[in-house]
N, C-alpha and C positions, 0 to 999 in steps of 0.2 A: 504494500500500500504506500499511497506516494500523497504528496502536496503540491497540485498547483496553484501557482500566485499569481492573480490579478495583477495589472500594473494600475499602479492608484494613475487618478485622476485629476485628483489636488480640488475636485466640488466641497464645498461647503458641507457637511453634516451628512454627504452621501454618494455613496459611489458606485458605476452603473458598470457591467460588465456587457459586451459586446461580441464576445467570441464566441466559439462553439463550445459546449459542454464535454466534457473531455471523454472519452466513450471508456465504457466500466467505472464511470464514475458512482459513488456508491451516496455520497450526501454534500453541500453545500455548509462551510462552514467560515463565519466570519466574526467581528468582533462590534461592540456599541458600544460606544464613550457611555460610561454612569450615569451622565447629566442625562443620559435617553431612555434610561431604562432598562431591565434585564432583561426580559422577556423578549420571543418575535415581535416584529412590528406585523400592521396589516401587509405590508407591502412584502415582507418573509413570509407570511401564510397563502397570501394568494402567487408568490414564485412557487411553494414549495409542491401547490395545487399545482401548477400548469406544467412544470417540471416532472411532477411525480419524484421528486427526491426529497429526503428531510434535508432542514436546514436548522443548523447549530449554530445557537447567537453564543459567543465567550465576552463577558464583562468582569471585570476586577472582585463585579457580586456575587456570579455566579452562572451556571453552563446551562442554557436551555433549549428544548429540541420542539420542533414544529413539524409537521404533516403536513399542514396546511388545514386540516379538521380538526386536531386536537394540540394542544403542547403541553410542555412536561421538563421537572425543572431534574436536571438529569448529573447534574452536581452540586452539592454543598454551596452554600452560600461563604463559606471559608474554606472553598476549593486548592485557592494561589496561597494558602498559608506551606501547605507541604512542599511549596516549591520555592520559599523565601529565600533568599541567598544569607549566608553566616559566615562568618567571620574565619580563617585559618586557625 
């Protein structure tokens, strides 16, 4: 299993993806500044309907998963603590 990256866009508060959907791609996964909320937005629910693939929002609150008919908060809300960086 692999990770491809968008290339940002540099928009305001949201960025649009243009390419083709990588084939065997298995879900859609990206990130929401806090200030927006942890949760899918509408606009992740209704991608994740027209796609047919889930889409994983990750925020600093916590890891959440969309269908596009249901969502589901699919890690801890002090997820990024087990991955805090510590001192030598």
């Amino acid at each position: 299993m692999s990770l491809d990256w968008w290339p940002a866009t540099g928009a305001f508060n949201k960025e649009t993806f243009t390419g083709t959907i990588p084939s065997g791609a298995v879900a859609v996964v990206h990130t929401h500044p806090n200030s927006k909320g942890e949760k899918p937005s509408t606009g992740d629910q209704d991608q994740a309907r027209k796609l047919g693939l889930p889409f994983y929002v990750v925020t600093g609150q916590s890891i959440w998963r969309t269908d596009g008919t249901s969502e589901s908060q699919v890690a801890p809300d002090d997820w990024w603590k087990a991955y805090k960086k510590t001192k030598c």
